[in-house]
N, C-alpha and C positions, 0 to 999 in steps of 0.2 A: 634771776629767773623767778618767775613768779605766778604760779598755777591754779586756776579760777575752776568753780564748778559752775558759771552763768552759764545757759543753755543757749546764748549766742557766741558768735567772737573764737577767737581761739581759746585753747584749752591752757595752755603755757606761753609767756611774753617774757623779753627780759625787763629789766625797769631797775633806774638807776639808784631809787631810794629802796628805805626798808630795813629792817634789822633782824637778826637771827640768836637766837641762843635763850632765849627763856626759858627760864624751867619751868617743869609741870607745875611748879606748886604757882608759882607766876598766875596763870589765869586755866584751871581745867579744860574752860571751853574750847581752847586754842585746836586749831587741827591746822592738819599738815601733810604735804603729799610724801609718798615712798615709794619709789619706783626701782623696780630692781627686772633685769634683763639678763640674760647669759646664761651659759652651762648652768646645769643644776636647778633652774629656774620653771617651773611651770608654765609656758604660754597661757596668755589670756588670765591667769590665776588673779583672783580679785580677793583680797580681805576688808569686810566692812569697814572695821575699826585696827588699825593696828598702832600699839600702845609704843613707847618709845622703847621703853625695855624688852619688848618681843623682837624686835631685830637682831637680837643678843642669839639667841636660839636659831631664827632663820641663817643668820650668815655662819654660823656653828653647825648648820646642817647642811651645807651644803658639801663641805668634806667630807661628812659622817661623823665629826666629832661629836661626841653625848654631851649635852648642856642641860644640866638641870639643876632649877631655881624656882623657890614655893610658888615667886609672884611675878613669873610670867611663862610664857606659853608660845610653840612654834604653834602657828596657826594650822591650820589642815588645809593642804592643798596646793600650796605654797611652791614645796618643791614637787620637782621632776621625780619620777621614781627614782630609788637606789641606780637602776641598772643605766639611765641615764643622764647620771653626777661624773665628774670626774675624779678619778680616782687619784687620790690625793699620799705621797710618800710619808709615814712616819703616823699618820692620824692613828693608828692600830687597829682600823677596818681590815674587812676582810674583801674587800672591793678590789 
């Protein structure tokens, strides 16, 4: 799969070449799509920039598990309010 910002053409194509897995320290400039859908998710929620270690926090808040880390950050906006995430067994919310 492989997802374009050209303002023609489709937006995502698959394509048989290509490689995956570079680290940050690799090349900065590198970006990369994140797409995330389902319960707990904000419709239409857009973050300009989301860093690879910010995912850490988003998929940690979607149960309501506390994630906290100097250098990175859930984005605002991202999820869906508390009241509708799914209420997840054992997290120790109060949900």
């Amino acid at each position: 799969m492989r997802f374009s910002a050209r303002s023609g053409g489709s937006a995502a194509a698959s394509t048989a070449d290509g490689t995956h897995g570079y680290l940050p320290t690799f090349d900065p400039d590198i970006l990369t799509a994140f797409v995330a859908r389902g319960a707990g998710v904000r419709g239409g929620a857009v973050a300009p920039v989301l860093h690879m270690g910010d995912v850490a926090p988003f998929v940690a808040g979607l149960p309501g598990i506390p994630f906290d880390a100097p250098d990175v950050v859930l984005r605002p906006g991202l999820l869906a309010p508390p009241s509708a995430r799914p209420a997840v067994q054992g997290t120790g919310g109060s949900r």
